[in-house]
FINU-803954 format. One record per residue (C-alpha): residue in three letters; x, y, z. Coordinates in steps of 0.5 Angstrom, whole numbers. Layout:
FINU-803954
type / px / py / pz
ALA / X / Y / Z
...
//
This chain:
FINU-803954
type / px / py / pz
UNK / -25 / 50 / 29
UNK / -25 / 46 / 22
UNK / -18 / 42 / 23
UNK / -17 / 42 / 15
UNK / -22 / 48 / 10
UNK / -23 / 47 / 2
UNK / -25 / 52 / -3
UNK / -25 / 53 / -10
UNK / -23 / 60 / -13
UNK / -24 / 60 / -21
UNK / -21 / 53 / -23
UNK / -16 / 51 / -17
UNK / -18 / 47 / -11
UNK / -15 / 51 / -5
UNK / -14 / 47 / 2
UNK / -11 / 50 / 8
UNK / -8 / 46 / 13
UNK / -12 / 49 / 20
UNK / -9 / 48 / 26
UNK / -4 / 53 / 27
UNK / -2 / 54 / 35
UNK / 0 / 46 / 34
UNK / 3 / 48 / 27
UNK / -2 / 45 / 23
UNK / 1 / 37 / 25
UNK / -4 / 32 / 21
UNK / -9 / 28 / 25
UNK / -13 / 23 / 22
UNK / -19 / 27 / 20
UNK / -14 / 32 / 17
UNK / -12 / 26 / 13
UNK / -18 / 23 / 11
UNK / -21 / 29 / 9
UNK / -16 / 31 / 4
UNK / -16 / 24 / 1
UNK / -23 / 24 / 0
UNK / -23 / 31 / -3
UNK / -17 / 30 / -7
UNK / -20 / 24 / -11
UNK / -26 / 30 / -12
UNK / -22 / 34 / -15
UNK / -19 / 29 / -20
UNK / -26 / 27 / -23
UNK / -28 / 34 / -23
UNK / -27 / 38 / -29
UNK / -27 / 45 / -27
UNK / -22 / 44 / -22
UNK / -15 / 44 / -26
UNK / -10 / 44 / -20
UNK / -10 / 44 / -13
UNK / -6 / 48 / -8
UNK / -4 / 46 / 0
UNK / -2 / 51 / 4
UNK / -2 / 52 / 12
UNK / -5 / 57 / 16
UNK / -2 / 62 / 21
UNK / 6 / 64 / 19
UNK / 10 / 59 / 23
UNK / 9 / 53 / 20
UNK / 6 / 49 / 13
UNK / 5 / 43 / 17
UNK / 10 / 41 / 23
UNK / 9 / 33 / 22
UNK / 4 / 28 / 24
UNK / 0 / 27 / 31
UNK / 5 / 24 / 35
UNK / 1 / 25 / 42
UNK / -4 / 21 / 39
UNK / 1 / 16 / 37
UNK / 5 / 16 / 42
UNK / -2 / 15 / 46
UNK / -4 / 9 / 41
UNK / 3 / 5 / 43
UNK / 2 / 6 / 51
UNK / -5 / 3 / 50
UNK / -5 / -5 / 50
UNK / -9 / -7 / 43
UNK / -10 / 0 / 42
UNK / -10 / 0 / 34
UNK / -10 / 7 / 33
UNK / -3 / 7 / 29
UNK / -4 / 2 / 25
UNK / -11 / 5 / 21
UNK / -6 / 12 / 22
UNK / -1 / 10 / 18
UNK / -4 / 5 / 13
UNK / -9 / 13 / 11
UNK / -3 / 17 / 11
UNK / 1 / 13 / 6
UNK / -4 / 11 / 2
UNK / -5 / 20 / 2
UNK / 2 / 20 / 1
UNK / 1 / 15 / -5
UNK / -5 / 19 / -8
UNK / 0 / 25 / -7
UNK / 5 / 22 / -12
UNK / 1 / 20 / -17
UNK / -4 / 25 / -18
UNK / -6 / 27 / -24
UNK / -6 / 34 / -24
UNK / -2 / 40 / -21
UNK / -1 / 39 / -14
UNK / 3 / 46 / -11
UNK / 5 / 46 / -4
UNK / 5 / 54 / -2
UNK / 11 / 52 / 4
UNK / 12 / 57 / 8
UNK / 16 / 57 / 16
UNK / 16 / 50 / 18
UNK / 16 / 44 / 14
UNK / 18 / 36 / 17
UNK / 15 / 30 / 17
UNK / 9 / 28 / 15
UNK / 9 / 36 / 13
UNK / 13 / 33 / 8
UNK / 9 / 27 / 6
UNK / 4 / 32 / 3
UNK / 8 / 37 / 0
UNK / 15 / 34 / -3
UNK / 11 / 29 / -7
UNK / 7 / 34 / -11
UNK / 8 / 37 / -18
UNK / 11 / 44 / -15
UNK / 14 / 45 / -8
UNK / 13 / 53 / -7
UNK / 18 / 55 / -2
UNK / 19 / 63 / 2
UNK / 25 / 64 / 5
UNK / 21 / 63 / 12
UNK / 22 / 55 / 10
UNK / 25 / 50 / 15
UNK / 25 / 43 / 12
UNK / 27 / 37 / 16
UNK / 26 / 30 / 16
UNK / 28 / 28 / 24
UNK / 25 / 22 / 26
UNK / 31 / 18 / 27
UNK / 32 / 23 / 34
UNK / 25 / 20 / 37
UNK / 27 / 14 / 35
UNK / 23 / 12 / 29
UNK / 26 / 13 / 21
UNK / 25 / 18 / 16
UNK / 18 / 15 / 13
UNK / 12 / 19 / 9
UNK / 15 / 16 / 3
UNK / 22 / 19 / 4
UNK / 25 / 12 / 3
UNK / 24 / 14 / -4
UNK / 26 / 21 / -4
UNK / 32 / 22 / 0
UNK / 35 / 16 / -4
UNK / 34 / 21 / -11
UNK / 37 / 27 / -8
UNK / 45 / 29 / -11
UNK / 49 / 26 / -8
UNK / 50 / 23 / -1
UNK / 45 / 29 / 2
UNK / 39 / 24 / 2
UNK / 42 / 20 / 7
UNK / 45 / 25 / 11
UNK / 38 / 29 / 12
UNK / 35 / 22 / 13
UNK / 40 / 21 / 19
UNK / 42 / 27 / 22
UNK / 35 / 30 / 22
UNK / 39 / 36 / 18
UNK / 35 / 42 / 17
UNK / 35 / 46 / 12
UNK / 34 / 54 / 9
UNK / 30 / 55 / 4
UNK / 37 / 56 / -2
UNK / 38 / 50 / 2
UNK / 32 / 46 / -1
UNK / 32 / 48 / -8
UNK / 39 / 47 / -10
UNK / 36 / 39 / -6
UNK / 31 / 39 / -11
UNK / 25 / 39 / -5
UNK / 23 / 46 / -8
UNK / 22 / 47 / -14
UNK / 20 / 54 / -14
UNK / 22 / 60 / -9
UNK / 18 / 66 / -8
UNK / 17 / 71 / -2
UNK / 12 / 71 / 3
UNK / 9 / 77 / 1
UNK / 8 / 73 / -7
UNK / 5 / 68 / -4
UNK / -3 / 71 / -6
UNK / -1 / 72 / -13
UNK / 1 / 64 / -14
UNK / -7 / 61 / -14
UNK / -7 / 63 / -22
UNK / 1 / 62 / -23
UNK / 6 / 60 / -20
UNK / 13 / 65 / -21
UNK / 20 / 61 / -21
UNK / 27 / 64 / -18
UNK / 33 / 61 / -20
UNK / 37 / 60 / -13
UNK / 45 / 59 / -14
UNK / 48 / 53 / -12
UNK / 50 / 54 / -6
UNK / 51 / 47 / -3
UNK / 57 / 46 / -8
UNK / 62 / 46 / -3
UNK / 59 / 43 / 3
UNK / 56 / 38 / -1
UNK / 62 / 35 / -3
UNK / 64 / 33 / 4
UNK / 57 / 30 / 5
UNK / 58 / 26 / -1
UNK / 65 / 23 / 2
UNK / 63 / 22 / 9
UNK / 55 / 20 / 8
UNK / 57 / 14 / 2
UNK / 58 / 8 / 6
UNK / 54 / 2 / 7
UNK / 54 / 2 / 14
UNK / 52 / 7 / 19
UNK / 59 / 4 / 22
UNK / 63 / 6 / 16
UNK / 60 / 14 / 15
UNK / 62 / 14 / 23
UNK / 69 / 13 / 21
UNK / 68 / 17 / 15
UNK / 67 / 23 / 19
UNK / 72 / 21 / 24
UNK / 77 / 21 / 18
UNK / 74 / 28 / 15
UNK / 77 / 32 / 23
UNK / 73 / 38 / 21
UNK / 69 / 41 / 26
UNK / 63 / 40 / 21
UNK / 64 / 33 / 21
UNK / 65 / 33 / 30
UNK / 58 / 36 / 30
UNK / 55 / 31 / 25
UNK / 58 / 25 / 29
UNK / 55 / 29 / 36
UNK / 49 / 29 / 33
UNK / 49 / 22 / 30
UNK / 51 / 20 / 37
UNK / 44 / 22 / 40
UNK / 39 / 19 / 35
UNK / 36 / 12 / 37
UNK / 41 / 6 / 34
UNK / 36 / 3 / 32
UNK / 33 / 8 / 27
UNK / 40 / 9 / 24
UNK / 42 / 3 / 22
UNK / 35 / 1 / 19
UNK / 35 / 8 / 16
UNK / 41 / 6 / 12
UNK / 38 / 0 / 10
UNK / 32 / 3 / 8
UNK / 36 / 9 / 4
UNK / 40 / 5 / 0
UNK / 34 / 0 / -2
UNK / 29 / 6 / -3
UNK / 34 / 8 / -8
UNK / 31 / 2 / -13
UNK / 24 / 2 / -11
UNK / 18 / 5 / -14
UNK / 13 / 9 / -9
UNK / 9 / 4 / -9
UNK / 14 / -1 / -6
UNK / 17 / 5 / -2
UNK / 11 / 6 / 1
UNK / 9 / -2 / 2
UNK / 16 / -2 / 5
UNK / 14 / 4 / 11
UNK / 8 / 1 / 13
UNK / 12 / -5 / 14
UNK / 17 / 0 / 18
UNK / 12 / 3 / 22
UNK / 8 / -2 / 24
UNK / 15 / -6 / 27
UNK / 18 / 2 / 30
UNK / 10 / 3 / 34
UNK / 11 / -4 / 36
UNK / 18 / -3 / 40
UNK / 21 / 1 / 45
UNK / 25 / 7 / 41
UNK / 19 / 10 / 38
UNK / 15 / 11 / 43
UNK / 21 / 13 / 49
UNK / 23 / 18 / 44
UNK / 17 / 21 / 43
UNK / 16 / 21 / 51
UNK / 23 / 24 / 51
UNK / 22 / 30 / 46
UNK / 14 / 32 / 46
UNK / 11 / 29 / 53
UNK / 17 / 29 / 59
UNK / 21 / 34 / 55
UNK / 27 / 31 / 59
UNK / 31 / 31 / 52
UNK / 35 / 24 / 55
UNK / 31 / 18 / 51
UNK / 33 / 12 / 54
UNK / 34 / 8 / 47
UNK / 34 / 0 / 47
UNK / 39 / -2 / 44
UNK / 43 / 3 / 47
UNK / 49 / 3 / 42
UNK / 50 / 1 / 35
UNK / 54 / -6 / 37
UNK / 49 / -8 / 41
UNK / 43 / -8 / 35
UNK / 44 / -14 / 31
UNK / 43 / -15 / 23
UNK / 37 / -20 / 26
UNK / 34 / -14 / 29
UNK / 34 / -11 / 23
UNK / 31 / -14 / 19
UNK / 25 / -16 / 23
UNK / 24 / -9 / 21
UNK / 23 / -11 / 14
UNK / 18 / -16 / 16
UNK / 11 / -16 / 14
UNK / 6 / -13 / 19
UNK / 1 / -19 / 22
UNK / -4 / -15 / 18
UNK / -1 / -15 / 12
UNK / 2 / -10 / 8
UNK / -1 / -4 / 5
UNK / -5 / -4 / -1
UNK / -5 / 1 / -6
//
């Protein structure tokens, strides 16, 4: 079976993710194909926009191919995940810039890498199956696929709260985040190759937001502790918890990456995540969060370092160094 189906209906370029037992989570050769059908599409004439849907009714795309990852970073010289996220970027920056309508159709699951061909583009179509989540900071690793661009640019402190908590959010939850840019039911979707149909969603994350932007507004993942720990609401205990449970490392390089994404454009966003991943898949976390979540199943990672105090500001910033390769071109 094709992971990844191309067709053309009058003048749109329709692509389906198809790997729907595994949530249509990318691989390689997905990433590839898509790339290379996308810089078609651009210099085609007929074609004048191009949709992205998953197949199957649980999942957009869940994420990247971690099993492969995991199995490239628990194989000495292995250089798999380099040439992955180095491809995977690149898409991502292809996505952002692309030069026609680019409409993702999100139906059920959406995180991670499912983000990063999704969020990017003109229009984010979401039903109210819609599950968005960016959880990476949970396996050790920080919110990539051009989220260091992204979450900065959400209202408020939202963006750093999904970024290191691994929120998940519902679908009035995503347009008033601004990741959706229409809502349509799932029985619509059929209708949307032609035209798109927009619905206005209430703001329902007015009151929730207003903690979140008081707790999730620290410099320091430190400081947003002790916000929450100030806040005393059972909200505010279940986010510490949760915050309790992710890698440390990942929390504190996440804070930093958020806050200088703020001021980066894609380009240099992206540039800033290969450096990040190639340093996460050369470390301990990523690796043992993987093993933890998707391999063992035991949900107990064993992080190194095991709490905030113990990762330094120098262990931190050689997350921010460039990769022996050298960085990502675009």
């Amino acid at each position: 079976m094709d992971e990844i189906l191309f067709e053309v209906v009058g003048a749109v370029g329709r692509v389906t993710l198809n790997r729907p037992k595994a949530l249509n989570a990318l691989t390689l050769a997905m990433t590839r194909e898509l790339d290379a059908r996308l810089i078609d599409w651009a210099a085609d004439e007929r074609i004048a926009a191009v949709v992205v849907e998953g197949a199957g009714d649980r999942a957009f795309c869940a994420g990247g191919d971690i099993r492969a990852l995991y199995a490239s970073m628990t194989t000495p010289g292995d250089r798999f995940s380099a040439t992955f996220y180095r491809e995977e970027y690149t898409l991502n920056h292809r996505i952002h810039a692309y030069p026609k309508p680019y409409i993702a159709l999100i139906d059920g699951v959406v995180m991670g890498g499912g983000v990063g061909v999704s969020v990017h583009g003109s229009h984010r179509v979401v039903t109210e199956n819609v599950l968005f989540a960016m959880p990476e900071t949970g396996i050790g690793l920080f919110p990539d696929v051009g989220a260091t661009h992204f979450l900065p640019r959400i209202p408020g402190a939202l963006g750093m709260y999904l970024g290191l908590t691994g929120a998940r959010l519902r679908a009035a939850d995503v347009m008033c985040a601004g990741v959706g840019t229409h809502f349509v039911p799932r029985a619509r979707l059929g209708e949307l190759v032609d035209a798109l149909a927009a619905c206005p969603v209430e703001d329902c994350l007015a009151g929730f937001a207003a903690a979140i932007d008081r707790c999730f507004a620290g410099a320091t993942i430190e400081a947003i502790i002790t916000a929450l720990e100030a806040e005393g609401t059972e909200w505010a205990e279940a986010t510490r918890a949760t915050l309790a449970a992710k890698s440390p490392t990942s929390l504190k390089v996440t804070v930093r990456q958020l806050r200088a994404g703020a001021a980066l454009d894609f380009a240099a966003a992206m540039r800033l995540e290969y450096r990040l991943c190639q340093r996460f898949c050369a470390d301990h976390d990523f690796a043992e969060g993987i093993r933890s979540v998707v391999i063992d199943k035991d949900n107990a990672p064993r992080w190194r370092p095991a709490s905030l105090a113990a990762v330094t500001e120098a262990d931190v910033d050689a997350h921010f160094q460039a990769p022996p390769d050298g960085d990502l071109t675009l």
